[in-house]
NUZA-32999 format. One record per residue: residue in three letters; z, x, y of N, C-alpha, C, O, CB in turn. Coordinates in steps of 0.1 Angstrom, whole numbers, padded with zeros to 4 digits, always signed. Glycine has a CB too. Layout:
N
ALAZXYZXYZXYZXYZXY;...
% end
This chain:
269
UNK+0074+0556-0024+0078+0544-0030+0067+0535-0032+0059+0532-0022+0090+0537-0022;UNK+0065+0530-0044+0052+0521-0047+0056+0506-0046+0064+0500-0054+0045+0524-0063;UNK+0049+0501-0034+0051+0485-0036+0042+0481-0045+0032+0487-0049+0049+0477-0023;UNK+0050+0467-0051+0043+0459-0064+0035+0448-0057+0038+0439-0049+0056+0451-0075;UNK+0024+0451-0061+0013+0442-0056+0013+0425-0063+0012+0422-0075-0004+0452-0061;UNK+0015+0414-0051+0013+0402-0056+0000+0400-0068-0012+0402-0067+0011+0396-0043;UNK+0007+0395-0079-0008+0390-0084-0016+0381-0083-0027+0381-0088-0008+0387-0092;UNK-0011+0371-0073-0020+0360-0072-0026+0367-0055-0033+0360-0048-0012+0341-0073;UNK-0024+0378-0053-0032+0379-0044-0047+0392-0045-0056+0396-0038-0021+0382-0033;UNK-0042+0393-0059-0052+0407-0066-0070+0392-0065-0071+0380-0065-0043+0414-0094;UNK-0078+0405-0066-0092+0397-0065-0098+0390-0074-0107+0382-0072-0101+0405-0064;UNK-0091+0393-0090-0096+0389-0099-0082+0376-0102-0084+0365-0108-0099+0403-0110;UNK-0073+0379-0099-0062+0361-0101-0074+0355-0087-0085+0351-0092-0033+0361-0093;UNK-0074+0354-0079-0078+0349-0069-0092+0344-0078-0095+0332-0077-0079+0359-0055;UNK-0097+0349-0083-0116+0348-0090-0108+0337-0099-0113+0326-0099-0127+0367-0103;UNK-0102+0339-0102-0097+0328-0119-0092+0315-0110-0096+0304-0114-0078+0336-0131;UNK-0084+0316-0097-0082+0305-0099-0092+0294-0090-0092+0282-0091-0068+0304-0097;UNK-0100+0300-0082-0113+0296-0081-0121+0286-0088-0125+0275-0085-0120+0304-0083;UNK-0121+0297-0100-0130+0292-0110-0126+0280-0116-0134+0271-0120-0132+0302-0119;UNK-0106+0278-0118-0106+0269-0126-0102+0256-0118-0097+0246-0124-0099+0272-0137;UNK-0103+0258-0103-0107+0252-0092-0119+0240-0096-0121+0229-0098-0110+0265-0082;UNK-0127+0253-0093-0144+0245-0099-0143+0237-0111-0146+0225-0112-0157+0256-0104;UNK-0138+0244-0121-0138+0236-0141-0135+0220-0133-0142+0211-0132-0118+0244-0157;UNK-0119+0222-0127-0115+0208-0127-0122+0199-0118-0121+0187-0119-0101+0207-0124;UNK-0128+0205-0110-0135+0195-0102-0147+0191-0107-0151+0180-0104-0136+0198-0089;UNK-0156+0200-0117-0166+0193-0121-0164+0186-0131-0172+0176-0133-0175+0199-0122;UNK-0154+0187-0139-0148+0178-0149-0145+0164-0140-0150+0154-0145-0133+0185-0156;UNK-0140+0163-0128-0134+0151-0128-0147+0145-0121-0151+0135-0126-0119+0149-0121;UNK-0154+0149-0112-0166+0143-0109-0175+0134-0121-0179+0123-0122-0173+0154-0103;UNK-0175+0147-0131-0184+0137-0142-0176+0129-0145-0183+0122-0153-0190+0143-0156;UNK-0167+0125-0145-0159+0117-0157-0158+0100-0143-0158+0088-0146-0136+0129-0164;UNK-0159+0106-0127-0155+0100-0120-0173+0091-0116-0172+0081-0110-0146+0109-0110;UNK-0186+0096-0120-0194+0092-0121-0199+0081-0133-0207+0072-0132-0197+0100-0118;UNK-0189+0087-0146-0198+0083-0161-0183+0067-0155-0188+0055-0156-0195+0100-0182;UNK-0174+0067-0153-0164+0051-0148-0174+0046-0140-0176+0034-0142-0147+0053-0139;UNK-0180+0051-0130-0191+0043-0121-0198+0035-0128-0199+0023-0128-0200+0052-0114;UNK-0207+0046-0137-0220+0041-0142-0217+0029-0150-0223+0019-0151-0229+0052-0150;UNK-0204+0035-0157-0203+0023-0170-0199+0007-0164-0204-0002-0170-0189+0028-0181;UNK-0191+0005-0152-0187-0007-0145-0205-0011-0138-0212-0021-0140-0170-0004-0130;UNK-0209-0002-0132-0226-0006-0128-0234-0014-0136-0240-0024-0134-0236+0006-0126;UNK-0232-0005-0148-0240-0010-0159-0245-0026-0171-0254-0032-0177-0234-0002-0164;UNK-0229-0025-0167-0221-0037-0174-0222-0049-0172-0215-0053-0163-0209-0037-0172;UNK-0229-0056-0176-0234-0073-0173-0223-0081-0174-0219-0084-0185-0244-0079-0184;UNK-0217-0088-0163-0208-0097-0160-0211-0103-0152-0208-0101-0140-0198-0094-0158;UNK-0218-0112-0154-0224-0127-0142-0215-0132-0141-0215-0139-0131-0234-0140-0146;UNK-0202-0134-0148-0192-0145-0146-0182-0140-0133-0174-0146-0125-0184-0149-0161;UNK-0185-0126-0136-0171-0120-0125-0178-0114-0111-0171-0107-0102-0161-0103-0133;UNK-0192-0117-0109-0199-0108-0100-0197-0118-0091-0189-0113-0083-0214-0101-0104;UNK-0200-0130-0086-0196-0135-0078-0183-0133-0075-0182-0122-0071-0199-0144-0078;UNK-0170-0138-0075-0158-0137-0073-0153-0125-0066-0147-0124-0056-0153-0139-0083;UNK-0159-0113-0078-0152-0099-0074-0158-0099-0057-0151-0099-0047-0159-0082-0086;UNK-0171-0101-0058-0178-0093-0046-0177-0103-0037-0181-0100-0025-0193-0089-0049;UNK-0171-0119-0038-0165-0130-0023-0152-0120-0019-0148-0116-0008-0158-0152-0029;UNK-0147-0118-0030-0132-0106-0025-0129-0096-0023-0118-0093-0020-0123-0104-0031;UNK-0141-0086-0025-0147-0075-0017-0152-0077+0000-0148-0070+0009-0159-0072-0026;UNK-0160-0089+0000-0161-0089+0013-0152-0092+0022-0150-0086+0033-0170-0094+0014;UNK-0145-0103+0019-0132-0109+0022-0123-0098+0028-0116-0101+0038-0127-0115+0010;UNK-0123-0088+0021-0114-0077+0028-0119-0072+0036-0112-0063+0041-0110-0068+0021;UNK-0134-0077+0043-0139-0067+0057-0131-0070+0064-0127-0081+0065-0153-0067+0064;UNK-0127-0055+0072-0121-0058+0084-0105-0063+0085-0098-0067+0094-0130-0069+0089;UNK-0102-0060+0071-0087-0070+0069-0088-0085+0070-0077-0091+0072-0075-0067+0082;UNK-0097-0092+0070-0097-0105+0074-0087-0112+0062-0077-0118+0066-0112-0110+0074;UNK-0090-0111+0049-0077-0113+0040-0067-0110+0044-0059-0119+0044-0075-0107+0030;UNK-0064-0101+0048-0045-0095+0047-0042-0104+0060-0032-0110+0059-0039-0073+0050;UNK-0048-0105+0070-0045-0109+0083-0039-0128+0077-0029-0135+0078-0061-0106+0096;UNK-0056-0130+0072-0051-0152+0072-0039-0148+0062-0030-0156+0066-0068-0168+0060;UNK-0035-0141+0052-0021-0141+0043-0006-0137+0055+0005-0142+0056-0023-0126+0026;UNK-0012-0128+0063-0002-0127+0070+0001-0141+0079+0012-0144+0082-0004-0114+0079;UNK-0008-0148+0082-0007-0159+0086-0001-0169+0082+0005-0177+0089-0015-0162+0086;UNK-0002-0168+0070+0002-0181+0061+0020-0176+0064+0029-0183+0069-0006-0181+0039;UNK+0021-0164+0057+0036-0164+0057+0044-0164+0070+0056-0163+0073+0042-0153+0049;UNK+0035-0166+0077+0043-0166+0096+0046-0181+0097+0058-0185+0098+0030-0162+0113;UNK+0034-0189+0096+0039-0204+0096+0047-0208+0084+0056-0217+0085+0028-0213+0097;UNK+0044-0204+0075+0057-0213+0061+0069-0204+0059+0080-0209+0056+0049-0215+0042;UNK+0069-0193+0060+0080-0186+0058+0090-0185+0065+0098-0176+0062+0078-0177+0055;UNK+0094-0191+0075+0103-0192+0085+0110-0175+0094+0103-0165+0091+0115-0200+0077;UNK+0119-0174+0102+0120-0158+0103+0115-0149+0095+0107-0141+0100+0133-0155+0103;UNK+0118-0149+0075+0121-0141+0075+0097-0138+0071+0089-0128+0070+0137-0139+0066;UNK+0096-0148+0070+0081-0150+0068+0072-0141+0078+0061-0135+0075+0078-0165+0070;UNK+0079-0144+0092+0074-0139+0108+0080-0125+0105+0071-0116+0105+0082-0150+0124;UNK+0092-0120+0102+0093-0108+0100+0083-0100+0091+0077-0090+0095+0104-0107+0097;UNK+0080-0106+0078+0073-0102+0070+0053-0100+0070+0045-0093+0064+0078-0111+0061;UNK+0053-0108+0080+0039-0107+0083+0035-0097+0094+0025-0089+0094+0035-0119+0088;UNK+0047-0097+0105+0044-0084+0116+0045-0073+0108+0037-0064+0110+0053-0082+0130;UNK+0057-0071+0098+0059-0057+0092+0042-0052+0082+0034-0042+0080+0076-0058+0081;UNK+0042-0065+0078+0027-0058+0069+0012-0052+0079+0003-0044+0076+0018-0074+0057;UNK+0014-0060+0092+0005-0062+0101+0004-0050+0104-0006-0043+0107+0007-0072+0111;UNK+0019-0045+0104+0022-0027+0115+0013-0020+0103+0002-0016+0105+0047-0017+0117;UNK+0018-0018+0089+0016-0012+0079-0002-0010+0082-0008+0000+0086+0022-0021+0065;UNK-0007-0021+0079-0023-0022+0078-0031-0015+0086-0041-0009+0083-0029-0034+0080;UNK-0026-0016+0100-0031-0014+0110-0029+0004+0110-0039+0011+0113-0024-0023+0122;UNK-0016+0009+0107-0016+0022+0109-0027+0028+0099-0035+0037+0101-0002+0029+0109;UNK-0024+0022+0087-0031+0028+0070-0046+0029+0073-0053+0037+0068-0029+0014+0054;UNK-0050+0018+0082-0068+0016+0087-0070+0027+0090-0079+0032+0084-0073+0007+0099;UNK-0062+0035+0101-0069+0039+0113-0063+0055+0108-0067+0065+0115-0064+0032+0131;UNK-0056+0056+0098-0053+0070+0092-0065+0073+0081-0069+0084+0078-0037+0072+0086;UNK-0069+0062+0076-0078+0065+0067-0094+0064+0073-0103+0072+0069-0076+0056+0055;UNK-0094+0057+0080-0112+0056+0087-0111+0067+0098-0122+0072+0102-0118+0037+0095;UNK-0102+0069+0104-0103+0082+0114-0095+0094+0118-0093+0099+0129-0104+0078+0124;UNK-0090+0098+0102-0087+0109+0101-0092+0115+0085-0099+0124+0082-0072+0109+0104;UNK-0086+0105+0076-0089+0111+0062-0109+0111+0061-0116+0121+0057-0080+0099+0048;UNK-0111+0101+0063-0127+0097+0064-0135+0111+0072-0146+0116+0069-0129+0080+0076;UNK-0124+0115+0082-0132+0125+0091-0131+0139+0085-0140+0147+0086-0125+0125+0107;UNK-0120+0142+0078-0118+0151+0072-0124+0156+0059-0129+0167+0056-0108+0150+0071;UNK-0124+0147+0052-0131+0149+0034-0142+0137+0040-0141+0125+0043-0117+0142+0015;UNK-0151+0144+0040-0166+0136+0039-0171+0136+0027-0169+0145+0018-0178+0144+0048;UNK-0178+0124+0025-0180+0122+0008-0191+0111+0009-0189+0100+0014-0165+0116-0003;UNK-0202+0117+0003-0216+0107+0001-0210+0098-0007-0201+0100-0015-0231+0113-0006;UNK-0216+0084-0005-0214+0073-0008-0222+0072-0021-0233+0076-0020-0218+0064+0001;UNK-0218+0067-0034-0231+0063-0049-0244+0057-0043-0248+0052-0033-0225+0049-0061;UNK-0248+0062-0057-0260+0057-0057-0261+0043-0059-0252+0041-0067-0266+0063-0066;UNK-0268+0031-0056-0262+0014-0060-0276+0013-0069-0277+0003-0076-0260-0002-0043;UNK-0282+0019-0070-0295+0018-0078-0297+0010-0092-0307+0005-0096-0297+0031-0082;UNK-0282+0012-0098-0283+0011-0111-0269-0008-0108-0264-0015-0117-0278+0030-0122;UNK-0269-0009-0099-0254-0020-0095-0268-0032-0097-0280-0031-0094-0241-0018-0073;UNK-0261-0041-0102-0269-0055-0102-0271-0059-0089-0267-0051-0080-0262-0066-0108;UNK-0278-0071-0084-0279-0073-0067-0274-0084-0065-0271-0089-0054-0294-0073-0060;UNK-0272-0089-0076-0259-0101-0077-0249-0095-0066-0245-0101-0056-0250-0102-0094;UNK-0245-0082-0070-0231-0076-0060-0238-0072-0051-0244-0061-0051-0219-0065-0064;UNK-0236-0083-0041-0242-0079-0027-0228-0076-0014-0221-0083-0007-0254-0095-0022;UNK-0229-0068-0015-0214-0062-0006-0221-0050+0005-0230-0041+0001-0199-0052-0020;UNK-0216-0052+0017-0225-0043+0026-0219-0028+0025-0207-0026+0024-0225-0048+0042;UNK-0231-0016+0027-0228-0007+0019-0220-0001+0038-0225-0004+0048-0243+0002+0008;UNK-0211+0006+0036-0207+0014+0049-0212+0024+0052-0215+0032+0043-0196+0017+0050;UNK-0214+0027+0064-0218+0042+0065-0212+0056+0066-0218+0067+0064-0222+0043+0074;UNK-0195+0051+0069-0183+0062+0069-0183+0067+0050-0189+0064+0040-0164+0052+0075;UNK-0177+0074+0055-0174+0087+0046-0168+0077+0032-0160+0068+0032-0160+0100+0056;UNK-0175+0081+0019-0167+0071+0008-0155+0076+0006-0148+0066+0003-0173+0069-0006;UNK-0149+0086+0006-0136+0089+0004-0125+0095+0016-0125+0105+0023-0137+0099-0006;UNK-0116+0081+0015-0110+0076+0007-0116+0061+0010-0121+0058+0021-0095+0079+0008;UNK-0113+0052-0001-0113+0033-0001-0105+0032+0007-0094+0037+0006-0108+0023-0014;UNK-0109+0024+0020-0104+0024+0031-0096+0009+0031-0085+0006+0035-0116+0026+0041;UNK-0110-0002+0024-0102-0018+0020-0089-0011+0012-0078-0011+0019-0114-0031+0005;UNK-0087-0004-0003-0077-0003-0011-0062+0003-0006-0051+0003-0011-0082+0002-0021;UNK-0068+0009+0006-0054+0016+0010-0050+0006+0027-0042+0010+0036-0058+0039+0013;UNK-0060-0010+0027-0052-0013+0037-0042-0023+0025-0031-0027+0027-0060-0021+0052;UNK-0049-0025+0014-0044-0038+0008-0032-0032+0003-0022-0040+0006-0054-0045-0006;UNK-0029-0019-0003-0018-0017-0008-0009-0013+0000+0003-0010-0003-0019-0009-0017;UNK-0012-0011+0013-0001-0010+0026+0000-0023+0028+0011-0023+0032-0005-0003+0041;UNK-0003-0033+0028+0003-0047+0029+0010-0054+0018+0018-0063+0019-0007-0055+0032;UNK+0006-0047+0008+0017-0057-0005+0029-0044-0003+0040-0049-0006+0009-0060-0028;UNK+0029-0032+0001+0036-0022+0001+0048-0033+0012+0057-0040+0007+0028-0006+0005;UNK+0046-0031+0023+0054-0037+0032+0061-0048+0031+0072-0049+0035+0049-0038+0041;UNK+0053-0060+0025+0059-0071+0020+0075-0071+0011+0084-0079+0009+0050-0075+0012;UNK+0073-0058+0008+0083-0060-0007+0100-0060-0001+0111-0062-0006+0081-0043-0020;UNK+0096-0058+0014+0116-0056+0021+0116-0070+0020+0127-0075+0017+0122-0047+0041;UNK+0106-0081+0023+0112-0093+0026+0109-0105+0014+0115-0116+0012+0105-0098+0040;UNK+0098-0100+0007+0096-0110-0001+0092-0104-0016+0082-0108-0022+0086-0118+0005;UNK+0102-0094-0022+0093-0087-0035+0091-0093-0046+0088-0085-0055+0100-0076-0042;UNK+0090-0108-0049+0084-0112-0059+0071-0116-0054+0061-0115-0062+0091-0121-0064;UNK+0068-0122-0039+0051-0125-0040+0049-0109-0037+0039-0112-0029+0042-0139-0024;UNK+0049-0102-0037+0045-0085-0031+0039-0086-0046+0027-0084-0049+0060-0070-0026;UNK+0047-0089-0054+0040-0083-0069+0026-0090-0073+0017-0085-0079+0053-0086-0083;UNK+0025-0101-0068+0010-0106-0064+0002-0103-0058-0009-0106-0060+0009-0114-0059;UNK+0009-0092-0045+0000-0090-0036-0009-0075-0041-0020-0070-0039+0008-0090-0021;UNK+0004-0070-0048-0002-0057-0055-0013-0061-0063-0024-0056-0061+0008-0047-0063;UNK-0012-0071-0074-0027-0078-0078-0037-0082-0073-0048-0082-0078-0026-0087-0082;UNK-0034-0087-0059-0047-0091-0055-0052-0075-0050-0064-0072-0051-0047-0105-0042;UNK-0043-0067-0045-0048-0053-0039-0055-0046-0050-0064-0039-0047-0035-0044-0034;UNK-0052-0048-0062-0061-0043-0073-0075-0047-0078-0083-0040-0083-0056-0043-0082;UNK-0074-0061-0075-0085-0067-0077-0095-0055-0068-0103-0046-0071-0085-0085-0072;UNK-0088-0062-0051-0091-0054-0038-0099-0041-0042-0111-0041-0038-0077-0050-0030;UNK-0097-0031-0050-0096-0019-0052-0107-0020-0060-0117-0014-0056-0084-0014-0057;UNK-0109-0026-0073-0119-0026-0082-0129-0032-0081-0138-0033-0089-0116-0029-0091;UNK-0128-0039-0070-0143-0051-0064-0150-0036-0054-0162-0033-0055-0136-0071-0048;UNK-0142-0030-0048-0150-0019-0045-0161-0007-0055-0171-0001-0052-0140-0012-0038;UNK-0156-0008-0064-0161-0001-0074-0177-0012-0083-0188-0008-0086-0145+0002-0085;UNK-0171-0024-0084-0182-0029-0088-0192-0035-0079-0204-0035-0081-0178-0038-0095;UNK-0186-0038-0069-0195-0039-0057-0208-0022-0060-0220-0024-0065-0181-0037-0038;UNK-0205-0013-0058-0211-0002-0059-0206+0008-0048-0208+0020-0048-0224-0005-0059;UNK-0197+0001-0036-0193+0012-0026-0186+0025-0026-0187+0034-0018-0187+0007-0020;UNK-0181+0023-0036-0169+0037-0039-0171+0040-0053-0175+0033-0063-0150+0032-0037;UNK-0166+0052-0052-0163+0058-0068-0150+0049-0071-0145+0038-0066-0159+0079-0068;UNK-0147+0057-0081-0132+0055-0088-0122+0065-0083-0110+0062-0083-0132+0057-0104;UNK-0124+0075-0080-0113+0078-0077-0110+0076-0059-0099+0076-0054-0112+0093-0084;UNK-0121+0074-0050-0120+0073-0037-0109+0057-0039-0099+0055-0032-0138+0073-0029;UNK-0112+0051-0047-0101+0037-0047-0081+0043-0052-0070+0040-0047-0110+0022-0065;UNK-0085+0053-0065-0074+0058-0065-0068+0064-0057-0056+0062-0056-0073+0062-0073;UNK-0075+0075-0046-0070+0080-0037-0064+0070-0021-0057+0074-0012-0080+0090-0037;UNK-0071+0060-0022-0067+0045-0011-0055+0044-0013-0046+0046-0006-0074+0029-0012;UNK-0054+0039-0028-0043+0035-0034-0029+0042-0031-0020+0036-0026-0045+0036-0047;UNK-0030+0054-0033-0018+0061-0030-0016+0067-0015-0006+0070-0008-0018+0071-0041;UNK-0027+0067-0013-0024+0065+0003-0018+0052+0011-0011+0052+0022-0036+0066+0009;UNK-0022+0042+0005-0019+0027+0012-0003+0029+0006+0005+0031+0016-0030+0010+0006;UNK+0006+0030-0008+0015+0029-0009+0024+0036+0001+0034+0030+0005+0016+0030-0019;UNK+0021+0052+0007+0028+0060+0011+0031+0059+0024+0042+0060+0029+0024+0070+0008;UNK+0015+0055+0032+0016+0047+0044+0027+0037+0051+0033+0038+0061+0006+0041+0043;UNK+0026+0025+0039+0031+0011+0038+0048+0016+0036+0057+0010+0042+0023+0002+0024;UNK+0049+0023+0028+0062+0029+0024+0070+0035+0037+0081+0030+0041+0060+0041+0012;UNK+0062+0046+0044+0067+0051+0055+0070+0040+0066+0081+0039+0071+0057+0061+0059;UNK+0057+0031+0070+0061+0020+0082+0075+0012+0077+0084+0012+0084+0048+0007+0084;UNK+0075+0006+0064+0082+0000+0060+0096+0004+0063+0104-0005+0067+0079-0002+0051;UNK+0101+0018+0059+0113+0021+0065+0118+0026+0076+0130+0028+0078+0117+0025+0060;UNK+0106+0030+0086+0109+0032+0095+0112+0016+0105+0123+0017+0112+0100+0043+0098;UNK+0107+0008+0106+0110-0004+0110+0121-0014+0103+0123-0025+0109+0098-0009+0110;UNK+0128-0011+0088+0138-0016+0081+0151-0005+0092+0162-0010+0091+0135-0013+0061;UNK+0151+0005+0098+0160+0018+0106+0156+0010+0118+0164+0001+0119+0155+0038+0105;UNK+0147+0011+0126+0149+0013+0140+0143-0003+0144+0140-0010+0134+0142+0027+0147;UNK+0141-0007+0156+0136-0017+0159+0138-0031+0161+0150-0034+0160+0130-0015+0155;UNK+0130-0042+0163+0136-0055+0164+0134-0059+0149+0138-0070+0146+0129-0064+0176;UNK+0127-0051+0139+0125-0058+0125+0136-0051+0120+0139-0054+0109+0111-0055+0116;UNK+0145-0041+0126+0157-0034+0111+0169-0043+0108+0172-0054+0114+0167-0015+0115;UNK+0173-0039+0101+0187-0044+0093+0195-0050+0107+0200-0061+0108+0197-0029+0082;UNK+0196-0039+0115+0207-0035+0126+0201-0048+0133+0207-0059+0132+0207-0018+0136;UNK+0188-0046+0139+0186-0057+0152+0188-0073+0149+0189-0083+0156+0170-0055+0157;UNK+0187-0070+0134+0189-0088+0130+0200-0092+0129+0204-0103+0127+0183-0093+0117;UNK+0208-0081+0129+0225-0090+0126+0227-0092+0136+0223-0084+0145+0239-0084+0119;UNK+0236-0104+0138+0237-0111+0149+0253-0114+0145+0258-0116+0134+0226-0124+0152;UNK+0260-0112+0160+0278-0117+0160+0277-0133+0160+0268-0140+0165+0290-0111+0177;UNK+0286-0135+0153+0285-0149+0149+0295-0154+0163+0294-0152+0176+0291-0153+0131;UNK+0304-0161+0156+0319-0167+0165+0332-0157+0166+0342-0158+0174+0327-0182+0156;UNK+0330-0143+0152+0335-0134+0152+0332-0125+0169+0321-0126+0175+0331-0128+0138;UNK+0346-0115+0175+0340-0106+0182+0332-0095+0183+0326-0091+0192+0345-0104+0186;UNK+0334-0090+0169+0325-0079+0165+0323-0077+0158+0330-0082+0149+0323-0071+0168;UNK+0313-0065+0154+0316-0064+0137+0320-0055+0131+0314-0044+0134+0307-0066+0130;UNK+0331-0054+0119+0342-0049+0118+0337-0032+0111+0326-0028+0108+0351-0060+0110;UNK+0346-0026+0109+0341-0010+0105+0342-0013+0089+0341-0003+0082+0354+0006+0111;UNK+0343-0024+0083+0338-0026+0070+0325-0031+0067+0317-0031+0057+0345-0033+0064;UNK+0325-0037+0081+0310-0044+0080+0301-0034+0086+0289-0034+0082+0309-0058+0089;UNK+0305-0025+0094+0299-0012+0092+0294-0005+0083+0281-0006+0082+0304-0006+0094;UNK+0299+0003+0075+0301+0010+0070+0291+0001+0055+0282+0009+0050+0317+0013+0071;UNK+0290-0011+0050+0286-0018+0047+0268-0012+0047+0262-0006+0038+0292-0028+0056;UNK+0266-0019+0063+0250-0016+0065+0247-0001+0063+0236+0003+0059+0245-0019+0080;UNK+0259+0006+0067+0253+0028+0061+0251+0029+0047+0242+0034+0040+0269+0044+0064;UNK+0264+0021+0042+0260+0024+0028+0247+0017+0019+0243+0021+0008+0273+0021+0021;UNK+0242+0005+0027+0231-0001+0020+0217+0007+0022+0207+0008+0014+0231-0014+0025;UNK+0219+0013+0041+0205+0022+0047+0207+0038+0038+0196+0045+0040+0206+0025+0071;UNK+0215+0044+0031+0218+0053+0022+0212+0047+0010+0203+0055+0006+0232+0056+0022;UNK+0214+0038+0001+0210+0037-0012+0198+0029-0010+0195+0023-0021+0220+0032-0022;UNK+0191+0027-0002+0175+0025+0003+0169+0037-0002+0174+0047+0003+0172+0024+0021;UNK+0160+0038-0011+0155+0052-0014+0141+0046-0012+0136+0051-0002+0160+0061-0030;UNK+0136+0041-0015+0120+0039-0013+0115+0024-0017+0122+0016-0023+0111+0051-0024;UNK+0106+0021-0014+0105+0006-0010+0099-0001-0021+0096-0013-0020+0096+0002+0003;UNK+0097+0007-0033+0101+0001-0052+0109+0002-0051+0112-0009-0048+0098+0007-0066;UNK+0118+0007-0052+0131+0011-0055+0145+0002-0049+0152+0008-0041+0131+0025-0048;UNK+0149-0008-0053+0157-0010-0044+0174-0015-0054+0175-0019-0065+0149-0022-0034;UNK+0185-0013-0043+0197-0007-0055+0205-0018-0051+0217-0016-0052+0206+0012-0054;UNK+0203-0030-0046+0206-0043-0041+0203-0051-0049+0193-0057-0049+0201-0047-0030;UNK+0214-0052-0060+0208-0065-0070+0207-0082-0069+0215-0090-0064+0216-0064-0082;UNK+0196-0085-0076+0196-0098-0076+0205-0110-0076+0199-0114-0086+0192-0098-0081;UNK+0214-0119-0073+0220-0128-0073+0213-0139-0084+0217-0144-0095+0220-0131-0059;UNK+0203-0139-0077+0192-0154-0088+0182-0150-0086+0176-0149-0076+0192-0172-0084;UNK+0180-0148-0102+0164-0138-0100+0155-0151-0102+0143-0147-0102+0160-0121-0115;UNK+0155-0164-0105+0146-0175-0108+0144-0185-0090+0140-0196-0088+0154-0186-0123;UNK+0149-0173-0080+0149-0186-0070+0131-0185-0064+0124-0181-0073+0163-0183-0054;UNK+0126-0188-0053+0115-0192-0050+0101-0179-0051+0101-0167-0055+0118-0198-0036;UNK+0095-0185-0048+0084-0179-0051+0082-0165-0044+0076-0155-0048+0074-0187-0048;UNK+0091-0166-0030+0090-0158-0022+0099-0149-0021+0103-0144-0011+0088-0163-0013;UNK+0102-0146-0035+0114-0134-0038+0129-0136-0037+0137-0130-0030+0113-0122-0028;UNK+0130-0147-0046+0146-0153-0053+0152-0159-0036+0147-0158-0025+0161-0134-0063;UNK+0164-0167-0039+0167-0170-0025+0173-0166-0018+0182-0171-0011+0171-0179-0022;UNK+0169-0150-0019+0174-0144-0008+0172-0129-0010+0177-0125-0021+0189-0148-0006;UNK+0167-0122-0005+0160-0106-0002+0170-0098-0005+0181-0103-0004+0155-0102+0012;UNK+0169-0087-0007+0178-0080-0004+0182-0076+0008+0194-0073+0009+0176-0072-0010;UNK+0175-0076+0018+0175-0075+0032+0187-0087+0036+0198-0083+0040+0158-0078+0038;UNK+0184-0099+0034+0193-0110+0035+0205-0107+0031+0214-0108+0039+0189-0120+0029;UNK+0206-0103+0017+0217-0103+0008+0230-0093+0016+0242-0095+0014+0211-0098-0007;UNK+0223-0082+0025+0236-0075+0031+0239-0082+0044+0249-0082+0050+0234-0058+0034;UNK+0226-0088+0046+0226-0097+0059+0244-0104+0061+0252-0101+0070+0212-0112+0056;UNK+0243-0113+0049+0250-0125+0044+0267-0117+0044+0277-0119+0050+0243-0134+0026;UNK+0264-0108+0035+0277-0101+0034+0285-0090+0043+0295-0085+0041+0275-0094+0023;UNK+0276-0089+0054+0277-0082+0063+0285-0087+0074+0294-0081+0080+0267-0078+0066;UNK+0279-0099+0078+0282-0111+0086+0288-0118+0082+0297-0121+0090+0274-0117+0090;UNK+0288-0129+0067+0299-0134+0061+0292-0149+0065+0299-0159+0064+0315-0128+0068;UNK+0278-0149+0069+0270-0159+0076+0258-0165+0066+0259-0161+0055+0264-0153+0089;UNK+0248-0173+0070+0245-0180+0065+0227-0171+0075+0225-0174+0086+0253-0195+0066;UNK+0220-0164+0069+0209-0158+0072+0197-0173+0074+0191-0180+0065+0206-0146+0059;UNK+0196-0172+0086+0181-0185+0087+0174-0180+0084+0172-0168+0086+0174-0192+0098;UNK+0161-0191+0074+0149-0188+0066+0138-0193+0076+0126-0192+0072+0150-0196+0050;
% end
C-alpha cells in the first residue's frame, strides 16, 4: 500500500516556499527603507522641533505617566480607575516588548546619516524592532477606552504622532513602529479585559449594594450579559445615551451605564 506523500513536505514545495519567503521580505525591506529615506530626506523645519520635543517626551513613559496623572486628579473615581488601568497596560506592553520581543527579533537600528540634526532624539542601543515608545503609547490610549472612549480617540492621536516622531527622529524603521502598534493594541486590549473580569478595577468589584439587600438575579444576569457582549475593547455593544456629553466620553461610559442600571444608582464621578 503506497502512502501519499505530503506536498508541502516534498523538497522542492519546501525550496518554493523559502524562496517566496525571501521575495517578500526583500520586497518589504526595500519598500520599508525607501519610507525611511523619503521622511529623512524631507525638509520640514516647521515640524522637526515639535515631532522630536514628543519623541523625547515619550522616554521612559514620562508622557503617558504626567496624562495618567492628570486624569487621577480631575477625573474623579472613574479618572483614578482609568489611569491605574492604562498604568497596568504600559507597564506590561514595556517590558514584553524591551525584554522579550527586543530579545527575540534583533534588528540593527538605521542609518541617521541622511536625518537632519535638527532631530536630535537619543539613538537606543536595544534592538530596533519592535518601537518600544509606539507600543507603550497605543497600550495606553488602548486601555483608556473602558473608561473614557472619547479622549482615548485623542490618545490614539497623540500615540501616532508618538509612532511617527520615531520614524522622523531617525530611530526606527516604519514598519518596527507598525509592528509596536499592533502590539501595544493587543497588549492594552488583553490587560484591559482582564482587569474589566477580575479585580478591584472590574465591573463586579465596583458595584456596590446600595440600601437594597442584594443584588437581584436580574441584576445579575444583567452584568453576564453585558461581560458576554464585551467582545474587544473597539468594540463595544453598550450604546450611547448622549453622545455630545463631556470630553471625557459622553456622561457616562459604558462601564457606568450597566453600573447605573444594574444598581438602579447614581455611579460617582
Amino acid at each position: 500500500m503506497t502512502v501519499a506523500q505530503d506536498p508541502t513536505q516534498s523538497p522542492r514545495a519546501l525550496r518554493t516556499l523559502r524562496d517566496l519567503r525571501r521575495r517578500v521580505m526583500t520586497d518589504v525591506h526595500a519598500l520599508d527603507d525607501s519610507v525611511y529615506d523619503a521622511v529623512a530626506r524631507t525638509s520640514t523645519p516647521a515640524l522637526d522641533g515639535p515631532v522630536t520635543w514628543i519623541s523625547n517626551a515619550a522616554n521612559y513613559g514620562k508622557l503617558w505617566v504626567a496624562i495618567a496623572a492628570v486624569l487621577a486628579l480631575t477625573g474623579g473615581a472613574r479618572g483614578q480607575r482609568a489611569a491605574v488601568r492604562a498604568l497596568m497596560a504600559l507597564g506590561v506592553t514595556s517590558i514584553t516588548a524591551n525584554l522579550v520581543v527586543k530579545q527575540v527579533v534583533p534588528r540593527r537600528r538605521p542609518e541617521r546619516s541622511t536625518v537632519n540634526p535638527a532631530r536630535a532624539a537619543r539613538m537606543p542601543a536595544s534592538s530596533s524592532f519592535p518601537s518600544g515608545h509606539t507600543a507603550s503609547a497605543f497600550a495606553f490610549a488602548t486601555a483608556v477606552t473602558a473608561d473614557f472612549p472619547l479622549l482615548s480617540a485623542l490618545l490614539f492621536g497623540l500615540a501616532t504622532v508618538v509612532g511617527y516622531s520615531r520614524v522622523h527622529t531617525g530611530v526606527h524603521f516604519p514598519t518596527d513602529v507598525i509592528a509596536g502598534g499592533i502590539l501595544g493594541c493587543s497588549l492594552g486590549t488583553v490587560v484591559c479585559d482582564a482587569t474589566l473580569r477580575v479585580g478591584p478595577l472590574s465591573l463586579s468589584g465596583r458595584l456596590t449594594d446600595g440600601n437594597d439587600s442584594s443584588c437581584s438575579a436580574a441584576q445579575s444576569r444583567l452584568l453576564k450579559v453585558f461581560k458576554l457582549r464585551w467582545t474587544s475593547r473597539l468594540s463595544w455593544h453598550v450604546t450611547y445615551s448622549d453622545v455630545t456629553g463631556d470630553l471625557f466620553g459622553c456622561k457616562k461610559s459604558p462601564c457606568e451605564q450597566v453600573e447605573t442600571a444594574a444598581r438602579g444608582c447614581v455611579v460617582a464621578r
